[in-house]
PDB file of N, CA, C and O in Angstrom:
ATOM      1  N   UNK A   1      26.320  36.659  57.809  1.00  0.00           N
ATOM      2  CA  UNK A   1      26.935  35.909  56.743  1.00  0.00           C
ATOM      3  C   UNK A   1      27.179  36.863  55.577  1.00  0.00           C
ATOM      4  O   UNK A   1      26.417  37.363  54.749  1.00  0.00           O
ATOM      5  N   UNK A   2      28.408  36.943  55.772  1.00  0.00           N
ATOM      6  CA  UNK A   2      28.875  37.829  53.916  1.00  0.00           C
ATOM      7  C   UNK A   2      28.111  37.485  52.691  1.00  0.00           C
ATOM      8  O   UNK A   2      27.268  36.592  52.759  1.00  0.00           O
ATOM      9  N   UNK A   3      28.316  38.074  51.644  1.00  0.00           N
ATOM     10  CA  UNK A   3      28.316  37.558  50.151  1.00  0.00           C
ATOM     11  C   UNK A   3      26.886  36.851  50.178  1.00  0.00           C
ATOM     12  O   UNK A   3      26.591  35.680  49.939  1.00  0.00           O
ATOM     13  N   UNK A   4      26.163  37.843  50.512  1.00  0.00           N
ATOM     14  CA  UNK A   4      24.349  37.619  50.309  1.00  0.00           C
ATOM     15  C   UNK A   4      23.831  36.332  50.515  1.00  0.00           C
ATOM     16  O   UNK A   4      22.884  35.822  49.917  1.00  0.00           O
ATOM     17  N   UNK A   5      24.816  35.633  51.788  1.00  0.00           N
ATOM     18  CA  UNK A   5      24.033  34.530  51.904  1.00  0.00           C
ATOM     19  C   UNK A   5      23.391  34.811  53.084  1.00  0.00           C
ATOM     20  O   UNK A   5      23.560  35.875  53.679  1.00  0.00           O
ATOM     21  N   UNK A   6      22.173  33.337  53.726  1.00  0.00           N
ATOM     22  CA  UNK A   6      21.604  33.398  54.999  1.00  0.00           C
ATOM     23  C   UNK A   6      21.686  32.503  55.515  1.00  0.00           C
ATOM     24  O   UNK A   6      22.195  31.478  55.059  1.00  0.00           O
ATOM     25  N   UNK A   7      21.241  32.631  56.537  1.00  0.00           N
ATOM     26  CA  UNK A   7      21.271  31.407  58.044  1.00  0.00           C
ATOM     27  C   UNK A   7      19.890  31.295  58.522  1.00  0.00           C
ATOM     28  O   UNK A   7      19.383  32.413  58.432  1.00  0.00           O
ATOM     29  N   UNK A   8      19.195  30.582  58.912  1.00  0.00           N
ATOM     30  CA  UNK A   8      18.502  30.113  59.532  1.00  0.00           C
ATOM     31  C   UNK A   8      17.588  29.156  60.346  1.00  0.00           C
ATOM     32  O   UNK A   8      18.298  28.157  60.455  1.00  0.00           O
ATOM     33  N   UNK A   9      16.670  28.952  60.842  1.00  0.00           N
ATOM     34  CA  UNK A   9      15.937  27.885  61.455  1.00  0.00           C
ATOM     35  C   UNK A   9      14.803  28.072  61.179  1.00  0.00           C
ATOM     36  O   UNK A   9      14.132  29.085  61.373  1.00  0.00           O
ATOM     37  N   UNK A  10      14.307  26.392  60.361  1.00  0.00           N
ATOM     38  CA  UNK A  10      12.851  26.784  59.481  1.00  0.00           C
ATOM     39  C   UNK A  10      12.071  25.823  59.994  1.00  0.00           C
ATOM     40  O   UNK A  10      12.535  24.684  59.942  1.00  0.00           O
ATOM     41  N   UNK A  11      10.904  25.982  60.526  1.00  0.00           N
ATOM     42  CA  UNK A  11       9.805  24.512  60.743  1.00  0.00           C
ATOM     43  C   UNK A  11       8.977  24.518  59.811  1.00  0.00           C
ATOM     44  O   UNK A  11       8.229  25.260  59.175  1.00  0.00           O
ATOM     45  N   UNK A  12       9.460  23.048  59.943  1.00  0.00           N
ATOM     46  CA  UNK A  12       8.420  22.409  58.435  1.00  0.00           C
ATOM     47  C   UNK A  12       7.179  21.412  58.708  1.00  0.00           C
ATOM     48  O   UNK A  12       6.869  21.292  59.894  1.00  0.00           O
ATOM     49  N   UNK A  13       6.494  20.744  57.843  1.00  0.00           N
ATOM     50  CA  UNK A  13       5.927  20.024  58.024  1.00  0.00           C
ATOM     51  C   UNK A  13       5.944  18.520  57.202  1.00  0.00           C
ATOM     52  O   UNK A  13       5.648  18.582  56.009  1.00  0.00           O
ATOM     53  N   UNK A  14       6.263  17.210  57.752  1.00  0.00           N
ATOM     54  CA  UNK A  14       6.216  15.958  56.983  1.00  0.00           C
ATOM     55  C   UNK A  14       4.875  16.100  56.272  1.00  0.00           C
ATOM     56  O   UNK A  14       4.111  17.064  56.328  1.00  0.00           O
ATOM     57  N   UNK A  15       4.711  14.807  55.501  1.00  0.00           N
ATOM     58  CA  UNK A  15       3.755  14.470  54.541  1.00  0.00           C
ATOM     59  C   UNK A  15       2.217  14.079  55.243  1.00  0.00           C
ATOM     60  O   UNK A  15       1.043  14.073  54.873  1.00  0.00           O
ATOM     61  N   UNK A  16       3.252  13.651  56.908  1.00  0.00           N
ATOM     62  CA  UNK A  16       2.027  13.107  57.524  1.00  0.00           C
ATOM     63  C   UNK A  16       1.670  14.098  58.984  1.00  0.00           C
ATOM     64  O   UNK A  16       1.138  13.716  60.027  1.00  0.00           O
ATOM     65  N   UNK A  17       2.069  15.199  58.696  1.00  0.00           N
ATOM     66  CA  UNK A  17       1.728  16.422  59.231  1.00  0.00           C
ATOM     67  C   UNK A  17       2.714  16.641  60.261  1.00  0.00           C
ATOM     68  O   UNK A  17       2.756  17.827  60.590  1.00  0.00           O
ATOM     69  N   UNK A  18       3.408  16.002  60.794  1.00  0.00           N
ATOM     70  CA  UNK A  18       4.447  16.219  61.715  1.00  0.00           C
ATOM     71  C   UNK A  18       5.106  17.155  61.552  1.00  0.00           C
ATOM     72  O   UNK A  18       5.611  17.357  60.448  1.00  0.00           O
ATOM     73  N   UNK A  19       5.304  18.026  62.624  1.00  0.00           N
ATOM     74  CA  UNK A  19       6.361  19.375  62.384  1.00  0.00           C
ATOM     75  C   UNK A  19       7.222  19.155  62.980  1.00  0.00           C
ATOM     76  O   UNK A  19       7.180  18.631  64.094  1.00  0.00           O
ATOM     77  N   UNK A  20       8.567  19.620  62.178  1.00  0.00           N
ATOM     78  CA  UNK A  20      10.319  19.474  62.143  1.00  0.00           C
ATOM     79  C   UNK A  20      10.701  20.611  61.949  1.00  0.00           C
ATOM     80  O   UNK A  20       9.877  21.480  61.667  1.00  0.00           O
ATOM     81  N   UNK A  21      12.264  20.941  62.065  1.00  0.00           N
ATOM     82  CA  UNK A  21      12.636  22.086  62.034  1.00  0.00           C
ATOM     83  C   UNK A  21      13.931  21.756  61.344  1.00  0.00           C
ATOM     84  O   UNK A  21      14.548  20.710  61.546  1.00  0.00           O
ATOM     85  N   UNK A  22      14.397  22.923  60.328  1.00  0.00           N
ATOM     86  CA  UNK A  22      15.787  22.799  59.982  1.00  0.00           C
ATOM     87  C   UNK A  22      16.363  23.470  60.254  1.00  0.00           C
ATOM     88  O   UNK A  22      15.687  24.419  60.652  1.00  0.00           O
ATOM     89  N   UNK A  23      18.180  23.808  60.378  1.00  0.00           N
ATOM     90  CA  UNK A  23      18.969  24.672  60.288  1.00  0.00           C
ATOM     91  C   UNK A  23      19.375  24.716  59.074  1.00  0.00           C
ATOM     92  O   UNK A  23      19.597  23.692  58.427  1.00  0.00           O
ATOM     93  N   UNK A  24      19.544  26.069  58.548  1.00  0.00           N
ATOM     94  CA  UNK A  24      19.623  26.260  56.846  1.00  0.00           C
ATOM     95  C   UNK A  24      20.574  26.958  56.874  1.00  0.00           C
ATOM     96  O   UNK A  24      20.550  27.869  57.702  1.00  0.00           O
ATOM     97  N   UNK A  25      21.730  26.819  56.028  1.00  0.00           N
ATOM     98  CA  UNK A  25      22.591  27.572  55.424  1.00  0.00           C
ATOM     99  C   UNK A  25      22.560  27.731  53.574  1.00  0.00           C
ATOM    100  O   UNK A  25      22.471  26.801  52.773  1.00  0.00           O
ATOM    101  N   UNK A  26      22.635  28.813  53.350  1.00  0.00           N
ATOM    102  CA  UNK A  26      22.359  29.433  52.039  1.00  0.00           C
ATOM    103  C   UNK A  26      23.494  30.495  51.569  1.00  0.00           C
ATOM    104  O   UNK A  26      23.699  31.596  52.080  1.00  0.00           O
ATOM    105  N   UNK A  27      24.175  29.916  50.490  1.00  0.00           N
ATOM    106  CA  UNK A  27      25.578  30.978  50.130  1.00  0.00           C
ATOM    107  C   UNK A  27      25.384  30.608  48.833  1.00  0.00           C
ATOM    108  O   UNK A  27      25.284  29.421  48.522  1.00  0.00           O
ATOM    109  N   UNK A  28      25.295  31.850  47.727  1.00  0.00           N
ATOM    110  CA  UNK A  28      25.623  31.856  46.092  1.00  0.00           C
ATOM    111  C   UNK A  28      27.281  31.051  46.234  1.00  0.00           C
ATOM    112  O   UNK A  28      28.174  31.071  47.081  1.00  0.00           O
ATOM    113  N   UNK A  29      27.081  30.401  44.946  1.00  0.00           N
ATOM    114  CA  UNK A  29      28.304  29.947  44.908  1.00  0.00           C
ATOM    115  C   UNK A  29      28.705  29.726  43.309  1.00  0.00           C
ATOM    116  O   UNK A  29      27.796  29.780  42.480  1.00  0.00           O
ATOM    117  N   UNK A  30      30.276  29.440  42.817  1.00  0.00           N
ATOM    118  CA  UNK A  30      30.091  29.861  41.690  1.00  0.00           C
ATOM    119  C   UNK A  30      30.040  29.262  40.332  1.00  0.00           C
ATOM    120  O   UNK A  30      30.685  29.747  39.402  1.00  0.00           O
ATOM    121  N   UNK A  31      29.237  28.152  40.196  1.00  0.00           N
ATOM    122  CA  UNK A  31      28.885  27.229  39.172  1.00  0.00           C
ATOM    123  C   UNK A  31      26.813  27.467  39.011  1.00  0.00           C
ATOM    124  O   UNK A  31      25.985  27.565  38.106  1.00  0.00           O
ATOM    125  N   UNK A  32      26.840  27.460  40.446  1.00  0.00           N
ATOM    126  CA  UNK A  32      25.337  27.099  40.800  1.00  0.00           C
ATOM    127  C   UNK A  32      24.694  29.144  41.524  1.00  0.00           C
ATOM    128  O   UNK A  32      25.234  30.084  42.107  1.00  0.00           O
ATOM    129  N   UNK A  33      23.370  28.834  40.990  1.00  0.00           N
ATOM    130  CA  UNK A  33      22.431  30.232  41.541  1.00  0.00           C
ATOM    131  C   UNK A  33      23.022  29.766  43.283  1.00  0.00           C
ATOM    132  O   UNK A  33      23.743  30.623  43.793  1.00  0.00           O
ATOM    133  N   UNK A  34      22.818  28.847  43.907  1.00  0.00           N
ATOM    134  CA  UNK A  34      22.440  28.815  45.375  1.00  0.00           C
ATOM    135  C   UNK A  34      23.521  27.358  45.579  1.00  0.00           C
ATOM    136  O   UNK A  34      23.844  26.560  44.699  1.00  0.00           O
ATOM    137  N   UNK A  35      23.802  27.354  46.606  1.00  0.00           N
ATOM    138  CA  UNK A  35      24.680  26.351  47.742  1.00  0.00           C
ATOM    139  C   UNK A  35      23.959  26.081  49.106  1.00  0.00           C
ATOM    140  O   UNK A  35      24.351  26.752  50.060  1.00  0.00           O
ATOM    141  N   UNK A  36      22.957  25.182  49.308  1.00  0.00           N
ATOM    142  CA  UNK A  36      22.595  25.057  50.606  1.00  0.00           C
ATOM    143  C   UNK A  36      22.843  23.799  51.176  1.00  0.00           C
ATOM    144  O   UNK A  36      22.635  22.735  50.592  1.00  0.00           O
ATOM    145  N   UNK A  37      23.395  23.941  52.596  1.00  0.00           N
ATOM    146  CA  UNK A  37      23.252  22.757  53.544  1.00  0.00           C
ATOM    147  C   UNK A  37      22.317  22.844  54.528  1.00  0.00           C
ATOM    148  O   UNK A  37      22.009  24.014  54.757  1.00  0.00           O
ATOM    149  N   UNK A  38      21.695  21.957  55.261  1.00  0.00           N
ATOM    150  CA  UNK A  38      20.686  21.940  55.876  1.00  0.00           C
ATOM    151  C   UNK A  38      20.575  20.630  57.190  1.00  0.00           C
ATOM    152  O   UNK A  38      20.986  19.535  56.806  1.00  0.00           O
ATOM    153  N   UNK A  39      20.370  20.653  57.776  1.00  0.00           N
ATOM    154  CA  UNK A  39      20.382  19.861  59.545  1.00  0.00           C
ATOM    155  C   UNK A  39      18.722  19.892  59.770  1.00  0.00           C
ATOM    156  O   UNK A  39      17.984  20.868  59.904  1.00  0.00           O
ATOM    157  N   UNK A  40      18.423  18.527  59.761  1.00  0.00           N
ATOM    158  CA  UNK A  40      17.647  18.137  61.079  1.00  0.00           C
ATOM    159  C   UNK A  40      18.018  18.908  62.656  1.00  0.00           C
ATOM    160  O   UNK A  40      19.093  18.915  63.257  1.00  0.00           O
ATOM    161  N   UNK A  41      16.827  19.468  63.003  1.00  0.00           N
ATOM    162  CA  UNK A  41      17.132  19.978  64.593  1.00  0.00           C
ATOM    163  C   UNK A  41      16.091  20.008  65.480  1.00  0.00           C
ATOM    164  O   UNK A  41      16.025  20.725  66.479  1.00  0.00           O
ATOM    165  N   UNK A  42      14.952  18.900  64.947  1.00  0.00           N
ATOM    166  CA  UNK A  42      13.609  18.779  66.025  1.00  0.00           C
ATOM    167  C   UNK A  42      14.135  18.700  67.460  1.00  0.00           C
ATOM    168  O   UNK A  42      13.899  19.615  68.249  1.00  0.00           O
ATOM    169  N   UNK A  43      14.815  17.665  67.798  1.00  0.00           N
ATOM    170  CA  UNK A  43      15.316  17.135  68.843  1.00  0.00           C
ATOM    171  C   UNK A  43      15.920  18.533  69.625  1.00  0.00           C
ATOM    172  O   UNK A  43      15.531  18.869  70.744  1.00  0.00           O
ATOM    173  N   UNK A  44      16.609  19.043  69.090  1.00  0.00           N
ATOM    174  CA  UNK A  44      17.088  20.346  70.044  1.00  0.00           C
ATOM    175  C   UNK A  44      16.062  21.149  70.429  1.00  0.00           C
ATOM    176  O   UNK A  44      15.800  21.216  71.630  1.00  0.00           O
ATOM    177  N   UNK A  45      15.233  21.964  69.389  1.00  0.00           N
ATOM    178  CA  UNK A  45      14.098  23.096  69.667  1.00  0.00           C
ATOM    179  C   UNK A  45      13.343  22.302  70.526  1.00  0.00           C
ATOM    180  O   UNK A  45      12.710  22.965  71.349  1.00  0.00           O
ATOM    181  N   UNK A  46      13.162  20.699  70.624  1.00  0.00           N
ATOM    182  CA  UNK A  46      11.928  20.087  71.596  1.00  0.00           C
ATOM    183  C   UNK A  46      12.534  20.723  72.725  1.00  0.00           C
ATOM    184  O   UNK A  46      11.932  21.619  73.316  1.00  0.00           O
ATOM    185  N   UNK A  47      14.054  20.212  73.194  1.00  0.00           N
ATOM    186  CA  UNK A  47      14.855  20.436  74.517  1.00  0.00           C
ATOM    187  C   UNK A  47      14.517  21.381  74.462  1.00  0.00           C
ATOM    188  O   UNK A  47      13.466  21.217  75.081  1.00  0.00           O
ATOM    189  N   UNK A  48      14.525  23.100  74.019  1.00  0.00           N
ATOM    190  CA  UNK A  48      14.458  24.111  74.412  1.00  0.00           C
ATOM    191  C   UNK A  48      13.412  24.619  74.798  1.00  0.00           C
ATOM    192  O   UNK A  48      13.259  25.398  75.738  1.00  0.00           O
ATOM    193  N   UNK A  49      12.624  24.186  74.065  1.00  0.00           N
ATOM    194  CA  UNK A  49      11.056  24.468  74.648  1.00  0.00           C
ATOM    195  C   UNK A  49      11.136  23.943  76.414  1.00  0.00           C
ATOM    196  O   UNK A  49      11.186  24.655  77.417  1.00  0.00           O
ATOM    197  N   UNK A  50      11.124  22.679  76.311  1.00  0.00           N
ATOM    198  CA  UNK A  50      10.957  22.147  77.698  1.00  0.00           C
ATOM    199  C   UNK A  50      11.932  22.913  78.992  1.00  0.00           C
ATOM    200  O   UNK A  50      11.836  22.516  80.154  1.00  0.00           O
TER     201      UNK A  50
END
């Protein structure tokens, strides 16, 4: 990704300990320090594991 942004896949944890995972996108943009979008993707990494 150009222009010092990143990509990635982050596991997290709910409030009630459950671990999830996101897909993260991160690009400076030009009003704001940071621009991120972000995806739910438990459901896939489960499939891949299995």
């Amino acid at each position: 990704m150009g222009g010092g942004g990143w990509k990635g896949e982050i596991k997290n944890k709910a409030k009630d300990g459950t671990p999830y995972w996101m897909d993260k996108k991160l690009s400076p943009f030009l009003t704001k320090p940071v621009f991120a979008i972000r995806f739910e993707i438990t459901k896939r990494k489960k499939a891949e594991e299995e």
